[in-house]
C-alpha positions in Angstrom: -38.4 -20.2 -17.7 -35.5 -20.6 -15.2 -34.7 -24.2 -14.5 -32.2 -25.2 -11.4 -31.7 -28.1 -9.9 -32.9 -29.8 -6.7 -30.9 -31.2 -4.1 -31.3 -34.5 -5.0 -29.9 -33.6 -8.9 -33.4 -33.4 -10.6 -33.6 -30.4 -13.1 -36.8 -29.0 -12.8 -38.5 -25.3 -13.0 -38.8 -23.1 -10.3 -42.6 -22.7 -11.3 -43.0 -26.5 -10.7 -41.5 -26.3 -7.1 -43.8 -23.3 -6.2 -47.3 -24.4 -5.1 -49.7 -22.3 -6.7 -50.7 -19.1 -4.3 -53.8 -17.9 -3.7 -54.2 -14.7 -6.2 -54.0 -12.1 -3.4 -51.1 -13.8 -2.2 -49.1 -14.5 -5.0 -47.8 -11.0 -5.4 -46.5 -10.6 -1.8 -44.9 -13.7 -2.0 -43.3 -13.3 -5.4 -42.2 -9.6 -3.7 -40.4 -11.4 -0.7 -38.8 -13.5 -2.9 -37.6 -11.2 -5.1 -36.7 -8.9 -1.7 -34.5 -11.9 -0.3 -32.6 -12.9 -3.7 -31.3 -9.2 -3.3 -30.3 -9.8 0.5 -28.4 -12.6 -0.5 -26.8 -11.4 -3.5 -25.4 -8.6 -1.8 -24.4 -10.7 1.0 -22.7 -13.3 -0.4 -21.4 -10.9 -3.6 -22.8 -12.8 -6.0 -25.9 -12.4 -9.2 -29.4 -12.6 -8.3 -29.4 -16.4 -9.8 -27.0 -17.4 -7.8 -28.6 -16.0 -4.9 -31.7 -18.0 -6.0 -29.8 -20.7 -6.4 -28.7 -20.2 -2.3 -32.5 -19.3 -1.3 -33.3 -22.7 -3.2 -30.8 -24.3 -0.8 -31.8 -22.7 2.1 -35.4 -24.0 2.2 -34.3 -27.4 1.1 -32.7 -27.6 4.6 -35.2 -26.2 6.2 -37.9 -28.1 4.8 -40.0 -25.0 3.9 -40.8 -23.5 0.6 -39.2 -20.9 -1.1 -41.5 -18.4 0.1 -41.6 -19.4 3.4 -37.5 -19.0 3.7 -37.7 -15.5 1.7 -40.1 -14.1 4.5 -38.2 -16.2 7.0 -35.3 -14.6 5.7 -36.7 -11.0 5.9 -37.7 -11.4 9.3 -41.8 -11.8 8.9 -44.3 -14.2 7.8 -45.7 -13.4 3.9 -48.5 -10.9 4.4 -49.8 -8.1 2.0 -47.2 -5.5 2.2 -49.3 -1.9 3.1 -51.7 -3.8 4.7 -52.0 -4.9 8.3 -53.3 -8.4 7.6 -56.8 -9.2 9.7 -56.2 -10.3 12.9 -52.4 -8.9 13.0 -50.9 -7.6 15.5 -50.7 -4.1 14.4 -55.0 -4.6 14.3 -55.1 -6.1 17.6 -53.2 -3.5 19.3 -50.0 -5.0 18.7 -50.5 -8.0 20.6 -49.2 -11.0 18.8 -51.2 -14.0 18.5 -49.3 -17.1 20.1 -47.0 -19.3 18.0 -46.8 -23.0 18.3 -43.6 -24.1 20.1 -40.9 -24.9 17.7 -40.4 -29.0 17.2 -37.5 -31.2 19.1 -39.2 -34.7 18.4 -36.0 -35.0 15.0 -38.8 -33.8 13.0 -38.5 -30.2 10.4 -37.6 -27.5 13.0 -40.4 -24.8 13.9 -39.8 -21.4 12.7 -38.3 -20.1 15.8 -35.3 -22.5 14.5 -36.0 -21.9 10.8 -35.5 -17.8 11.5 -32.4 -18.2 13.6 -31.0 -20.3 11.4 -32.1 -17.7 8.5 -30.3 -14.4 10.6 -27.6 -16.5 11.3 -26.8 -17.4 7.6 -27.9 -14.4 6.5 -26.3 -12.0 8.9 -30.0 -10.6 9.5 -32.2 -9.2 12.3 -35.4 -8.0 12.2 -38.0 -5.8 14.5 -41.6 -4.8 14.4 -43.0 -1.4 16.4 -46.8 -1.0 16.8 -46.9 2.9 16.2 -50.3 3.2 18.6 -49.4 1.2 21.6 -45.3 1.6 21.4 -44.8 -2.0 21.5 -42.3 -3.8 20.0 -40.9 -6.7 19.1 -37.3 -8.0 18.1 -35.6 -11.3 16.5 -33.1 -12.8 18.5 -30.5 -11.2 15.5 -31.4 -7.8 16.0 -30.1 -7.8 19.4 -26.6 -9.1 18.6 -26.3 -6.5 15.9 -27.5 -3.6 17.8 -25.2 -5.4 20.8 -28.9 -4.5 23.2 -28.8 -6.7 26.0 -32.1 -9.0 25.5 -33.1 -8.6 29.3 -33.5 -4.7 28.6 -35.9 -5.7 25.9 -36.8 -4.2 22.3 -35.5 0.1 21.9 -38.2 2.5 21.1 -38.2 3.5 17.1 -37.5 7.1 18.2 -34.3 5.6 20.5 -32.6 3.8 17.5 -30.4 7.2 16.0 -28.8 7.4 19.7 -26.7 4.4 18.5 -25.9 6.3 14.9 -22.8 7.7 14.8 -22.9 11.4 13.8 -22.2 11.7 10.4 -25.2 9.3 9.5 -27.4 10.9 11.4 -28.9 13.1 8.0 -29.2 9.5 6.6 -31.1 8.2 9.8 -33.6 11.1 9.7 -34.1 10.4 5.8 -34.8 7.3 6.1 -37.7 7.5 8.8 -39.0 10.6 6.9 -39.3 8.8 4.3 -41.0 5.5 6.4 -43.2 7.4 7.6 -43.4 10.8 6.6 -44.2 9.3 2.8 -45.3 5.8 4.0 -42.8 4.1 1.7 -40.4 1.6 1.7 -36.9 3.1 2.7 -33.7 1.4 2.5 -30.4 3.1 3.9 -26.8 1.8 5.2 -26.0 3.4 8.4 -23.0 3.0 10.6 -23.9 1.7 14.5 -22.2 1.9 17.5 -22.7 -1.8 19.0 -21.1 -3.5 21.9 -17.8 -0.7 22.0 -17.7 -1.1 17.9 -18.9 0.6 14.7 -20.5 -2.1 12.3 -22.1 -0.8 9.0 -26.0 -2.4 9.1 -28.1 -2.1 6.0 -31.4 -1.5 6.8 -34.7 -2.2 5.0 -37.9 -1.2 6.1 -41.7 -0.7 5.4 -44.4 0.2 7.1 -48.0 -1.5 7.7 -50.8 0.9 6.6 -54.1 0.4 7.8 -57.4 0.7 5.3 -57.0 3.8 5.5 -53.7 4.5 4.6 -52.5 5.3 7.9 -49.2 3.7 9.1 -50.1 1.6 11.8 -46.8 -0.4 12.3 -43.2 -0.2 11.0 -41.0 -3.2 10.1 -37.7 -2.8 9.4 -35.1 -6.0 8.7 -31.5 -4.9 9.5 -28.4 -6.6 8.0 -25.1 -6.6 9.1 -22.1 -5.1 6.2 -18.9 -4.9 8.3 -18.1 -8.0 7.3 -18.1 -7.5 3.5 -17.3 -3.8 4.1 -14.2 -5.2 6.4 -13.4 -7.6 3.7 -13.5 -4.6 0.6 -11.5 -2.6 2.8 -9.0 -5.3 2.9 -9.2 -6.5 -0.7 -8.8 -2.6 -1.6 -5.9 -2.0 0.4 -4.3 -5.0 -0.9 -4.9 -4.0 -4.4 -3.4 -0.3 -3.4 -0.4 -1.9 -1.6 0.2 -4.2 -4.6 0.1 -1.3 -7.0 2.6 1.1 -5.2 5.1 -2.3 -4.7 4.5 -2.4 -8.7 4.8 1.6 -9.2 8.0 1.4 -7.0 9.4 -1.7 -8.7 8.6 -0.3 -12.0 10.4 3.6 -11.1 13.4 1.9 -9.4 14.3 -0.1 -12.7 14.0 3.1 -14.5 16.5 5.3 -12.1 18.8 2.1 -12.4 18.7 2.2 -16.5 19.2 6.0 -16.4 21.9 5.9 -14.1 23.7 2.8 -16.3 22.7 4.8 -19.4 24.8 7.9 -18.1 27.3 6.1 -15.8 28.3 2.9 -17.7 30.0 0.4 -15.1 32.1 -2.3 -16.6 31.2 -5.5 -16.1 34.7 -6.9 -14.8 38.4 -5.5 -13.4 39.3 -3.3 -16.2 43.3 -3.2 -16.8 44.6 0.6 -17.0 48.7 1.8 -17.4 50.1 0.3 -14.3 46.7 -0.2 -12.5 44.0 -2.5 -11.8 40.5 -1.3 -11.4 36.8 -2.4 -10.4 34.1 -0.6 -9.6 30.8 -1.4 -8.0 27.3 1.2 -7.8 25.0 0.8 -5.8 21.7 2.8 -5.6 19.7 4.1 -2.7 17.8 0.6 -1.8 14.9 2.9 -0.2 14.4 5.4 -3.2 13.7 5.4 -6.5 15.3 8.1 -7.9 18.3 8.1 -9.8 21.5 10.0 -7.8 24.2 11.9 -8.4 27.4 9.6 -8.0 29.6 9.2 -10.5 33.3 7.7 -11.1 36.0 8.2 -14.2 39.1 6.0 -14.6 40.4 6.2 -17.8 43.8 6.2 -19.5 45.4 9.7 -21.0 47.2 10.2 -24.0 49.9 10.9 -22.4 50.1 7.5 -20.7 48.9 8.9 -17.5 45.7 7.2 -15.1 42.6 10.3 -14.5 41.0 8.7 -11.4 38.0 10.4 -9.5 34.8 10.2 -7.8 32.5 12.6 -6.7 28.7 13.0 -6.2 26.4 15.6 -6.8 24.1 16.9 -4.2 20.1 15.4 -4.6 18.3 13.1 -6.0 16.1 13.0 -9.4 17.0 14.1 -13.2 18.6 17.4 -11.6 21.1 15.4 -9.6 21.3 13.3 -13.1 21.9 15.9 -15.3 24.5 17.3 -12.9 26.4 14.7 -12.2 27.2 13.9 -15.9 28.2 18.1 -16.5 30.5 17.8 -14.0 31.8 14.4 -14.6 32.2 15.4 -18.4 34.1 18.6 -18.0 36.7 17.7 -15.5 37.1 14.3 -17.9 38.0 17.1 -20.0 39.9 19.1 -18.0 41.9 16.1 -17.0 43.4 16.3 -20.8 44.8 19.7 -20.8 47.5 18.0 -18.2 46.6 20.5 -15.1 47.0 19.5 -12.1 44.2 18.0 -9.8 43.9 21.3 -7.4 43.4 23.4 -10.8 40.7 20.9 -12.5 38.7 21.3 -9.5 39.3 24.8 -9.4 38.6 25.2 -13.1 35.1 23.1 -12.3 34.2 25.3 -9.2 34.6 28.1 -11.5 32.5 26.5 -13.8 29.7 26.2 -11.5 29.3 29.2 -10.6 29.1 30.6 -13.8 25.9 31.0 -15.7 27.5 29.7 -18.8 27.4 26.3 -19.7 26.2 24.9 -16.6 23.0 27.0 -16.0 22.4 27.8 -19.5 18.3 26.9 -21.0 16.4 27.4 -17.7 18.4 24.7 -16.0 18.2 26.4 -13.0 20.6 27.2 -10.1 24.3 25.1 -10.2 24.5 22.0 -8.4 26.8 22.0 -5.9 29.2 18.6 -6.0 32.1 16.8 -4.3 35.2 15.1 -5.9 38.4 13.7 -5.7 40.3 13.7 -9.0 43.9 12.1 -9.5 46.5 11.5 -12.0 48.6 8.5 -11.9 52.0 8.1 -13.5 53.0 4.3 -13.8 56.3 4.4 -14.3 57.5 6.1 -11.1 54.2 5.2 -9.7 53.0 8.3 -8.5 49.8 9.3 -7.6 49.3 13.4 -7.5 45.2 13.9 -6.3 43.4 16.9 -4.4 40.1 16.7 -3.7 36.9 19.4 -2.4 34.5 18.6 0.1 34.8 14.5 -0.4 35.6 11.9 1.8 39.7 10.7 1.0 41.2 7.7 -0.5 42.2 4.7 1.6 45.4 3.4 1.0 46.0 -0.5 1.7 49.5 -1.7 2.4 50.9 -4.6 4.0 47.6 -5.6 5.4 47.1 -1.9 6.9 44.6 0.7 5.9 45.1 4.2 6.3 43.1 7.0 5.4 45.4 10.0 2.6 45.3 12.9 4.1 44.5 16.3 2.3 43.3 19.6 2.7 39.5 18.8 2.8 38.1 21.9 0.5 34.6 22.9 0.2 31.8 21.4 -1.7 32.3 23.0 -5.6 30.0 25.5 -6.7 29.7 26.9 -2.5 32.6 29.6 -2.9 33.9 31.3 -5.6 37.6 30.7 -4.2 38.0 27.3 -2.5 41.3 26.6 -0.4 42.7 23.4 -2.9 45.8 21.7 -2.8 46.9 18.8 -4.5 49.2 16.1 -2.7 51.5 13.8 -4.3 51.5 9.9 -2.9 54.2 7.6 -3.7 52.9 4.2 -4.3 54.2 0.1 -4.2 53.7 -2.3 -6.1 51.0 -4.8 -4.8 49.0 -1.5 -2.7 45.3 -0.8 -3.4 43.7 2.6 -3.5 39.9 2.8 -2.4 37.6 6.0 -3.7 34.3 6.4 -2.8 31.4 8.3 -2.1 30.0 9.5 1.5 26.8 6.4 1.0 29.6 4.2 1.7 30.5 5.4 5.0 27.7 7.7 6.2 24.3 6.4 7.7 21.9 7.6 10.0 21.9 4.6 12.1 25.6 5.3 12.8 28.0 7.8 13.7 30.4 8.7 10.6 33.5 8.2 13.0 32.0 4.4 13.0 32.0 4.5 9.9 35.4 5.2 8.9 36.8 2.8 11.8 34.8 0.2 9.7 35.8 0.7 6.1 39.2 1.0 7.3 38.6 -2.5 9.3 36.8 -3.9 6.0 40.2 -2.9 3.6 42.5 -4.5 5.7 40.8 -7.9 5.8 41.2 -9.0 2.3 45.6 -8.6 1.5 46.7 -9.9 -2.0 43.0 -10.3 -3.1 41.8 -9.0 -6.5 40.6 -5.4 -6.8 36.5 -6.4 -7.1 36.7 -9.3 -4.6 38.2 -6.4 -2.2 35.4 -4.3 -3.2 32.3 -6.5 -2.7 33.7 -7.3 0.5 34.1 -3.7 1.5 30.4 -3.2 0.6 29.3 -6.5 2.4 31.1 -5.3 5.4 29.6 -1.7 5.8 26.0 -3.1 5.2 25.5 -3.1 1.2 23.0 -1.1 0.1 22.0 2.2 1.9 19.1 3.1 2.2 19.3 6.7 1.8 21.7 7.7 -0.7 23.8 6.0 -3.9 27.2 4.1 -3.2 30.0 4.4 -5.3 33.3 2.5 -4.6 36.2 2.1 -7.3 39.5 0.3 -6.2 42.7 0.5 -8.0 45.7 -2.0 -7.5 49.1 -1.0 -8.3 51.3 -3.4 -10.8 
């Protein structure tokens, strides 16, 4: 047997705290019970013993007995269920019989008191309809969920589905078929338009069968859900929020591996013939997908510098795969000693043709921009073209000045692009910024801005070191973008 405790501590059973009902009672009232541990559960979102454990409570307070809160709780007094009881008011003509005025001498309160307490706890209301006569009668709960103003009085039965919204309606007309058309219990959740809002009630109902059978009466106890379904709602959409954050969190450390996997940065300046360089990536802080920016700086054989920057157009492991082709081959091209105008020329061509770059089903050539240099230390020269990319910025003597060259198209557009390489001389002490369009371009600002800014940004930082220039740069134009990778590699001249 279940065992509990009182409020005073004592264990004790639950059949010990029951007085013992009259035998055509104590099925009813074991029914209501039974009936209001399920309101509560569902209410409070808890088991059935726990809800017991709250019913328990409930009547404590109240200073009834168990049974007595259950059909409290459920809106009527314990009575057979099917049944009109003798001298009801569904056998009187739906006159009810006069209740004794609820206590206010600090004695137990009367069960007007006890039942608003109940529907207030409870979130409950409750209403009776004589079928013959039309009367009806409501709890004081019923009218705040239907939002009915209690001067107006109780709706008709047949006037309850106006307030349904539409697409509950088939659930509305079930639910009374089933009331009464079958004259058995029905139980339904139905959304209701109350006071200008939708709340989701739960309705239970029965109805009161004469000897014969015949439903004389229909009670129906009504209990409001919005507040759990508003608080599942929330919980749910918490748990969905916190999942994509996770999802996103999780893919964004992924693009970042796969881009550090294929574009290895070094984790300090790096010394070079004649040259000091740093280099800082930064990816897309709004996406999650991997882009198409790349960098080389890297000593020849020869004793010459290959510098260059590009980035291919997208995002995802097509922009990926791209961008190391085409950073691999002109880091090839770059050591058969042509000039910068041909390597991207040679690259173009490459792009265009079905062979390597588009060989197993990789689909149509990406199209890419780049600025690639060579760099001879001992007369410090710097000989660079470049192909639908932004140009260097040289810094000297606390001034910053954008190189000019012939522009070019983006490689793989045109199957002859005008290129032309351009030979800089350079001093000792002067620092050479490349980078890629995220740097300068954003949608919150015209590119003209842009420039003026980075140029501003270069200037502001004479005789520092090369990554100290750099994070300042990047500080300066905003960091991160949002919208697409950042590269930016600075070289200082010995």
């Amino acid at each position: 047997m279940r065992r509990t405790r009182d409020t005073a501590g004592r264990e004790d059973t639950a059949a010990a705290r029951a007085p013992a009902a009259a035998p055509e009672a104590a099925g009813p009232a074991r029914a209501a019970v039974e009936q209001a541990k399920g309101v509560l559960a569902e209410r409070f979102g808890c088991d059935v013993e726990t809800a017991y454990d709250r019913l328990l409570e409930l009547a404590a307070g109240a200073g009834v007995e168990p049974e007595t809160a259950a059909a409290l709780l459920l809106g009527a007094a314990p009575e057979t269920p099917g049944r009109a009881r003798p001298g009801s008011a569904a056998e009187r003509g739906g006159v009810p019989r006069p209740r004794p005025p609820d206590r206010d001498d600090g004695g137990p309160p009367g069960p007007a008191a006890q039942l608003a307490q109940m529907e207030r706890l409870g979130g409950l209301g409750w209403g009776r309809w004589d079928l013959a006569t039309g009367e009806a009668r409501w709890s004081a709960g019923l009218y705040e969920l239907l939002g009915r103003d209690r001067a107006a009085g109780p709706a008709p039965l047949d006037r309850l589905a106006e307030q349904v919204v539409a697409a509950d309606l088939p659930h509305a007309r079930h639910f009374m078929r089933a009331l009464l058309g079958r004259r058995e219990p029905a139980d339904a959740e139905l959304r209701v338009r109350a006071g200008g809002a939708v709340r989701h009630l739960r309705a239970m109902a029965e109805p009161v069968l004469d000897a014969r059978g015949e439903p004389v009466a229909v009670q129906i106890v009504f209990q409001d859900a919005s507040r759990g379904r508003g608080d599942e709602l929330l919980a749910a959409t918490r748990l969905q929020l916190m999942r994509q954050r996770r999802r996103i969190a999780e893919e964004r450390r992924t693009a970042v591996e796969l881009q550090r996997a294929l574009l290895p940065l070094p984790r300090g300046p790096r010394d070079l013939p004649g040259l000091r360089a740093a280099v800082r990536y930064l990816p897309a802080c709004g996406g999650t997908r991997v882009g198409g920016d790349w960098y080389e700086a890297t000593a020849l054989s020869g004793g010459e510098v290959f510098l260059a920057i590009g980035d291919v157009a997208g995002h995802g492991p097509a922009a990926a795969a791209g961008m190391a082709r085409v950073r691999n081959a002109l880091s090839g091209l770059a050591c058969t000693g042509a000039a910068p105008d041909r390597m991207l020329a040679a690259l173009n061509r490459m792009l265009l043709s079905p062979e390597p770059l588009q060989a197993r089903g990789r689909g149509p050539a990406p199209t890419a921009g780049a600025v690639a240099a060579r760099y001879e230390p001992g007369p410090r020269v710097l000989t660079w073209a470049r192909a639908g990319h932004p140009p260097p910025v040289l810094v000297r003597d606390g001034a910053a000045a954008l190189l000019e060259a012939p522009e070019g198209v983006l490689l793989g557009a045109v199957d002859a692009p005008d290129l032309e390489s351009v030979i800089t001389r350079l001093h000792r002490g002067d620092l050479l910024l490349f980078y890629t369009d995220g740097l300068v371009e954003r949608r919150d600002r015209d590119l003209a801005d842009g420039f003026r800014m980075l140029l501003a940004a270069a200037a502001e930082r004479p005789g520092a070191r090369t990554d100290a220039v750099v994070d300042h740069v990047l500080r300066s134009l905003g960091g991160a973008n949002p919208d697409d990778d950042t590269c930016v590699l600075a070289v200082q001249v010995a």
